[in-house]
Each structure stands twice: as structure tokens, then as C-alpha cells.
N, C-alpha and C positions, 0 to 999 in steps of 0.2 A: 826087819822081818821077825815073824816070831810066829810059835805055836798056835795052831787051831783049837781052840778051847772044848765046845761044842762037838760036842759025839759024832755027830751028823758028817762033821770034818774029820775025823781024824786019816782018813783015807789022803785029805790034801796034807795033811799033817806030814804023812810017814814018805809019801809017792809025788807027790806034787811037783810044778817046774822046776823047785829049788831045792830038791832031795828032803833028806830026812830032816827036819828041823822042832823036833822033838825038845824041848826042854831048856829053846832059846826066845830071849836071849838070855846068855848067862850072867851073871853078877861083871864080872870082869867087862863085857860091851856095857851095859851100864854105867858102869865105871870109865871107860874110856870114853864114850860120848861125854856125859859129865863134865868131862878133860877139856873134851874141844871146844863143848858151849862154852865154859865158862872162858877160854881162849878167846872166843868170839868175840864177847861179854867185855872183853876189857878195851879190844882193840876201839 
């Protein structure tokens, strides 16, 4: 999940089925996805 870019959206952005998700995702989910591919990755 991550922010609506696009103006037009920012309504889905703030309101939408999965609440406010404003200014995700943050570095840290990044960071932990990362984590798991490369988990994946080895197996």
C-alpha cells in the first residue's frame, strides 16, 4: 500500500478503505520487505 500521488486522489489518500496512508510507505517497510526478499532469495 502506499500514497495516492495524483491530486485527483488525494481524497483516497487521506479517507480511503485503509485510512490515512499519507506518506507511506516509510523507509523502514522498505527496509523490511528488503529483509524478506532477499530471505526468499536464498532459500
Amino acid at each position: 500500500m502506499g500514497e495516492y500521488h495524483p491530486e485527483i486522489y488525494k481524497a483516497m489518500t487521506i479517507d480511503g478503505r485503509l485510512g490515512d496512508i499519507r506518506g507511506l510507505p516509510h523507509e523502514e517497510d522498505l527496509a523490511e520487505i528488503a529483509e524478506k526478499v532477499k530471505g526468499i532469495l536464498v532459500v
